[in-house]
N, C-alpha and C positions, 0 to 999 in steps of 0.2 A: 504494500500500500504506500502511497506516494505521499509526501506532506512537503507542505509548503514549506520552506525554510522562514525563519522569525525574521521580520521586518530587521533592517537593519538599524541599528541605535543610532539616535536624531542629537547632534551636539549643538549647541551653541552658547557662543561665549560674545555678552553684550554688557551694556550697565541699560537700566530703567533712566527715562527721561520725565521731567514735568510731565510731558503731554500724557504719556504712557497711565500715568498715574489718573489724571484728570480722565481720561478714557475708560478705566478700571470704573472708577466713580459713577461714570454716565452708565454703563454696562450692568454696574454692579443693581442699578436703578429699572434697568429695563424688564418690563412686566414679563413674567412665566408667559410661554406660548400658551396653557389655557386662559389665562387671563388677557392674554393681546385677540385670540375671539371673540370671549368675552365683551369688552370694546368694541370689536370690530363692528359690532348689532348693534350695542347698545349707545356707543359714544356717538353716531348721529342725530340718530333722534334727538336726542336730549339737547345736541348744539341744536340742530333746526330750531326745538323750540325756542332756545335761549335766545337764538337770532330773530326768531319771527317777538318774542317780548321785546327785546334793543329795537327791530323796527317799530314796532306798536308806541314805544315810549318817544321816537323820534318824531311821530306824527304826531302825538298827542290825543291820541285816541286808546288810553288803554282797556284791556280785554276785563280787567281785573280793577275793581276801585283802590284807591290806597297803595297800588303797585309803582309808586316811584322809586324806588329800590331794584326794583328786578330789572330795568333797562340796561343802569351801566352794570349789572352782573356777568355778563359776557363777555364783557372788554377788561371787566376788572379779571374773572378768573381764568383768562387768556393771556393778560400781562403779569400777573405773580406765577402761571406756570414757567412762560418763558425767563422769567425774571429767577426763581429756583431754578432753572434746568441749566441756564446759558451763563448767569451771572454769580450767584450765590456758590453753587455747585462747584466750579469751577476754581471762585476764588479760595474757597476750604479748602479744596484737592492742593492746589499751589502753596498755601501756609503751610500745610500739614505735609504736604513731601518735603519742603524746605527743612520742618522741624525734626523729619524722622532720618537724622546722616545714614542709616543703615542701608536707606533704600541709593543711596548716590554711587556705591564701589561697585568694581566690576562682578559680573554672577557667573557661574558657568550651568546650564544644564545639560542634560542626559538624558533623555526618553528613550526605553523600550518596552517590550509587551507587559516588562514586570510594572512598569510606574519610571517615576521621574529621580531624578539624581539631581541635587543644588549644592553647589559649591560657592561657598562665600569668604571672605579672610576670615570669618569666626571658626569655619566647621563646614561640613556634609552634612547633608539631611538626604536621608531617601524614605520616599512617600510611596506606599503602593497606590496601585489606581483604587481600589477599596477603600482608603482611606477619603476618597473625594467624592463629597453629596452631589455636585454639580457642577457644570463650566460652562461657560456665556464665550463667543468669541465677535471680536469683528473685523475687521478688513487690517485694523491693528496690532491688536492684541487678543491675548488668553487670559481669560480667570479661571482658575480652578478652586472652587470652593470646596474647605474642607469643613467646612461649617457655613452660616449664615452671616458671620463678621470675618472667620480667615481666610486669605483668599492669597491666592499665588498666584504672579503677573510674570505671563511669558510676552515678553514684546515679537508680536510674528513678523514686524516691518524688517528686523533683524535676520529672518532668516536667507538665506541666499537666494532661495528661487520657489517659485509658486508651487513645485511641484515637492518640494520639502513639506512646503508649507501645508500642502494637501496629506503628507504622508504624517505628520505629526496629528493636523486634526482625526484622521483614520485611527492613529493610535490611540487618540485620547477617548474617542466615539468605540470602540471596541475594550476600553479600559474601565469607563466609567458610567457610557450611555449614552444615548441623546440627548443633543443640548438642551440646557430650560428655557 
């Protein structure tokens, strides 16, 4: 009987950047795929109406007595989403790398079918993929969640080539599951 031989073990050796960081943040943020169908239903409706109230309140004709309130609700809860997602978000992520020197030095990793291998000036750590609840990725980077606050940031912009790039997410997808 024939078997495949094991993937070959995936190295790289990078440091984490700001953006990296701020990226993990946005990621770490983005709703479970049940919950982004979820939305998908439900999150129009509810803007239609909230726009069909803003227009009512801009004519002055509204649907509801005593609803001066509900017009700018739409504009307000569209500018504090952006205003959390683009501004706030972003500037914690920048404090908070700056605070945390750990994240600045160079890392090396090691991915194969067993899990991941991290080398830091402190120490080794090896994680199997059991050890990881979940992982989000996107055109940047990897989070691999080993809980809902630990998370491990593999920057994928680092790795050499797209098809690296495919061979790691294969491994992680095969290690831990389908993404959240």
């Amino acid at each position: 009987m024939y078997r495949a031989p094991p993937p070959t073990p995936i190295h790289l050796e990078t440091r984490l950047t700001v953006e990296d960081y701020v990226d993990a943040q946005r990621l770490h943020m983005r709703p479970a795929r049940s919950m982004r169908i979820f939305l998908r239903f439900t999150l129009p409706p509810v803007v239609a109406g909230l726009a069909y109230l803003f227009y009512d309140w801009i004519r002055g004709t509204p649907l509801i007595k005593h609803d001066w309130w509900l017009g700018p609700l739409l504009p307000a809860l569209a500018a504090l989403f952006f205003l959390h997602r683009y501004v706030m978000v972003p500037r914690l992520a920048r404090r908070l790398f700056e605070q945390q020197k750990s994240l600045h030095h160079e890392l090396t990793f090691d991915f194969d079918a067993e899990g991941m291998r991290v080398r830091s000036p402190w120490g080794v750590s090896t994680i199997p993929w059991s050890d990881f609840r979940k992982w989000k990725a996107s055109r940047r980077l990897l989070v691999l969640f080993q809980s809902d606050v630990v998370i491990n940031l593999v920057p994928l912009h680092a790795l050499p080539d797209a098809a690296t790039r495919e061979a790691l997410l294969s491994l992680v997808d095969k290690g831990i599951g389908p993404e959240a």
